[in-house]
C-alpha positions in Angstrom: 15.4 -19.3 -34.8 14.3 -18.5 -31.3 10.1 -18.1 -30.7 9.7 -14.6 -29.4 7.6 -15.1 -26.0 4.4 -12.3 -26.1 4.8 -11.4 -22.4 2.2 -8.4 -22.5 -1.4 -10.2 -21.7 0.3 -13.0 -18.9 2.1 -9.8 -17.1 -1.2 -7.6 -17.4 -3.1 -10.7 -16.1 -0.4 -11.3 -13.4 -0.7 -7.5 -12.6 -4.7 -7.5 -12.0 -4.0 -10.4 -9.6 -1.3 -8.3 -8.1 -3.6 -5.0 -7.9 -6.5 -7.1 -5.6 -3.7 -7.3 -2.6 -2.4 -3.6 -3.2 0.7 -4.9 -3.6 3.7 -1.6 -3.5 7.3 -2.8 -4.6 8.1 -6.7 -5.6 10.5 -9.2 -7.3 9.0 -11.4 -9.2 11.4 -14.0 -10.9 11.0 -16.9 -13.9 11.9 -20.0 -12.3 11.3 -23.3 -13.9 8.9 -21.8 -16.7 6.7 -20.1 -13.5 6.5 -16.7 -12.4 7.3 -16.3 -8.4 6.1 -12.9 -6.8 7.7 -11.5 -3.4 6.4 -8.8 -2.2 5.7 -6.4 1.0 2.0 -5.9 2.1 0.7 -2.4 2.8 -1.2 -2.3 5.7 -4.3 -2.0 4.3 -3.9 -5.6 2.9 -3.7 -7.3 6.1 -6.2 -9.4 7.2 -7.6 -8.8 11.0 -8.7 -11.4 13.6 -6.8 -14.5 12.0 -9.9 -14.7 9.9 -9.0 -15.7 6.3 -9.5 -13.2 3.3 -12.8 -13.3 2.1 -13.5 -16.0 -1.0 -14.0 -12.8 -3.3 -10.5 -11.9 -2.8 -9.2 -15.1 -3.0 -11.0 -15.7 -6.2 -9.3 -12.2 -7.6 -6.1 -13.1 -6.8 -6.4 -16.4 -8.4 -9.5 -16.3 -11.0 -10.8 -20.0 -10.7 -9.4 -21.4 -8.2 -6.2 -23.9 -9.7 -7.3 -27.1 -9.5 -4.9 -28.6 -7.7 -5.7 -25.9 -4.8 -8.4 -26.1 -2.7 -10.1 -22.8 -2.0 -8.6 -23.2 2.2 -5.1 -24.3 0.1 -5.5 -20.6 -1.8 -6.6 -18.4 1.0 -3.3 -19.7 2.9 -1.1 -18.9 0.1 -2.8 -14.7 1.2 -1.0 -14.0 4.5 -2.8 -12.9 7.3 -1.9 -10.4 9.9 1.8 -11.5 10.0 4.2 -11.8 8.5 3.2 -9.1 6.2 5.6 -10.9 3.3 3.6 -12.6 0.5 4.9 -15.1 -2.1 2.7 -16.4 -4.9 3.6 -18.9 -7.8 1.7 -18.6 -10.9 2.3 -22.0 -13.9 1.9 -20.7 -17.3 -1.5 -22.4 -17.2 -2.2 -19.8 -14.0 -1.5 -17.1 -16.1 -3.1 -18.2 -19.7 -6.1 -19.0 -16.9 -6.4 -15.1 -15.4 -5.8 -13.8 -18.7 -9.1 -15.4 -20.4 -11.2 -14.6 -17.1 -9.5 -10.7 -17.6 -10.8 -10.8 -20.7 -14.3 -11.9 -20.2 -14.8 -9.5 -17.4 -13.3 -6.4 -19.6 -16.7 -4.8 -20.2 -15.4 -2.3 -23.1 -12.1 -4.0 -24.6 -12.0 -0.9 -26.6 -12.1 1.5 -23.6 -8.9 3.0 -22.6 -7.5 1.7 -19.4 -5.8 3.6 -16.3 -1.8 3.4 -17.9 -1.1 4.4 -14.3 -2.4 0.7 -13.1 -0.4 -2.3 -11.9 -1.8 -4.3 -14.9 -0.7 -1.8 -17.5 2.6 -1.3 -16.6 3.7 -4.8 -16.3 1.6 -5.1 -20.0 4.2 -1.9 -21.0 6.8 -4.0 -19.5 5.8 -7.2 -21.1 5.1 -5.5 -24.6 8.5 -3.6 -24.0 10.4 -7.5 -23.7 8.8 -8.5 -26.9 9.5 -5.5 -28.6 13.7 -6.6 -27.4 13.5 -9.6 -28.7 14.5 -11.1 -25.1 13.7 -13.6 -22.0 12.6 -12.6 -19.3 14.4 -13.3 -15.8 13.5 -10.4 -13.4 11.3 -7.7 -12.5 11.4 -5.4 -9.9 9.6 -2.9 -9.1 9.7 -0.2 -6.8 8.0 3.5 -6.3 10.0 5.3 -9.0 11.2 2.4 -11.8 10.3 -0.8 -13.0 14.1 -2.6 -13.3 13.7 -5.4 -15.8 16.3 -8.2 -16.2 16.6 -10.6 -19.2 18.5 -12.6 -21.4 19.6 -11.3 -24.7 19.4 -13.9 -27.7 23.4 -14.4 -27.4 22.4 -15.6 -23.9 24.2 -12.5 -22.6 22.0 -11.1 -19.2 21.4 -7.5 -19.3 19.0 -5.5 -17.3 17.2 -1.9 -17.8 15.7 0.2 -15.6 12.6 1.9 -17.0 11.0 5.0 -15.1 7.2 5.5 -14.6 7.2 8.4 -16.9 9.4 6.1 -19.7 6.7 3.6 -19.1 3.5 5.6 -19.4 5.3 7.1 -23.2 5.8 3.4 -23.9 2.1 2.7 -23.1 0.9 6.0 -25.4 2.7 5.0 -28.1 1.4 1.3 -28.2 -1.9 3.3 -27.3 -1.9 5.3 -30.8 -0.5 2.8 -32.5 -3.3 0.1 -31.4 -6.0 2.5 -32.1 -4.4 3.7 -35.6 -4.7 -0.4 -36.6 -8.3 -0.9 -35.1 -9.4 2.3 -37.3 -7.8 1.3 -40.4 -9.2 -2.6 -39.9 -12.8 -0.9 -39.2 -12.6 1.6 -42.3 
C-alpha cells in the first residue's frame, strides 16, 4: 500500500518563502525528491545598485540559512537587478526546516489566516493532493488558476486546474471543518 505524502504544511512553508520575493505566476516541479521554483520577479522585487538583498530577506526566503550555503551562497541564489528570472531548490529537509520556523513564529496558531495568501493556497493545494490520494509533479500558477499535475496511484499522470474562487471554498471547508474538530477536542 502506497504512504499518502501530507503535502499541505511543506507547500504552505514553501509559499511563505515564496510571498517574501512577491513572487506572481511560477512552475515549480518535484525533481529528484526536491521542489524547484521558476518564477518571474515583479518589479518591486528587484534589488537596486548591484547591492545584495538585505540578510532579513535572505533569511525569509530561506529560514536558517541551509548549512551547506553560506549566507553570500544564499543571497546569490535572489537575483539582482537582472535577469529578473529566479530559480530556487528547496530538499525536503529545506522545507521540514521552514515549516518548524513558520510555526514558531505563528503568534496565534488558532487565528484565521488571509486564504487569499500565497502560503494558503499552495496549503489548499497541498491538502487538495492529499485529499486525491496522489503525487505530486507540477504546479503552476498563474493570475486566475492554480494548474496542478500529479500521478494517480495506477501511475497514470493527470492534471487539474483549480480556480481562485474553487480554492478559497476548498480552504473554508477545511476551515469549518478544522475548527468543528478543535471545538469538539476542547469541549
Amino acid at each position: 500500500m502506497a504512504t499518502t505524502v501530507n503535502y499541505a504544511g511543506s507547500l504552505r512553508a514553501l509559499g511563505q518563502a515564496l510571498e517574501a520575493l512577491n513572487v506572481g505566476a511560477f512552475d515549480m516541479e518535484v525533481a529528484e525528491e526536491k521542489l524547484v521554483v521558476r518564477s518571474r520577479l515583479l518589479p518591486s522585487t528587484f534589488f537596486t545598485g548591484g547591492q545584495p538583498p538585505p540578510e532579513c530577506l535572505v533569511r525569509e526566503i530561506w529560514g536558517s540559512i541551509p548549512e551547506s550555503l553560506t549566507l553570500t551562497h544564499a543571497a546569490s541564489a535572489i537575483p539582482g537587478n537582472s535577469p529578473s528570472s529566479l530559480e530556487l531548490t528547496y530538499s525536503p529537509e529545506d522545507l521540514d526546516r521552514l515549516e518548524r520556523e513558520g510555526q514558531a513564529r505563528r503568534s496565534n496558531p488558532a487565528g484565521v489566516a488571509d486564504a487569499a495568501s500565497l502560503s494558503q493556497m499552495l496549503r489548499t493545494v497541498g491538502a487538495y493532493l492529499t485529499k486525491k490520494r496522489v503525487k505530486l509533479l507540477k504546479i503552476s500558477r498563474n493570475e486566475h488558476a492554480i494548474t496542478v499535475h500529479y500521478k494517480t496511484s495506477h501511475g497514470h499522470g493527470a492534471q487539474d486546474v483549480l480556480s481562485l474562487s474553487y480554492l478559497h471554498d476548498f480552504w473554508m471547508q477545511m476551515y469549518t471543518e478544522r475548527s468543528s474538530r478543535d471545538g469538539a477536542s476542547t469541549n
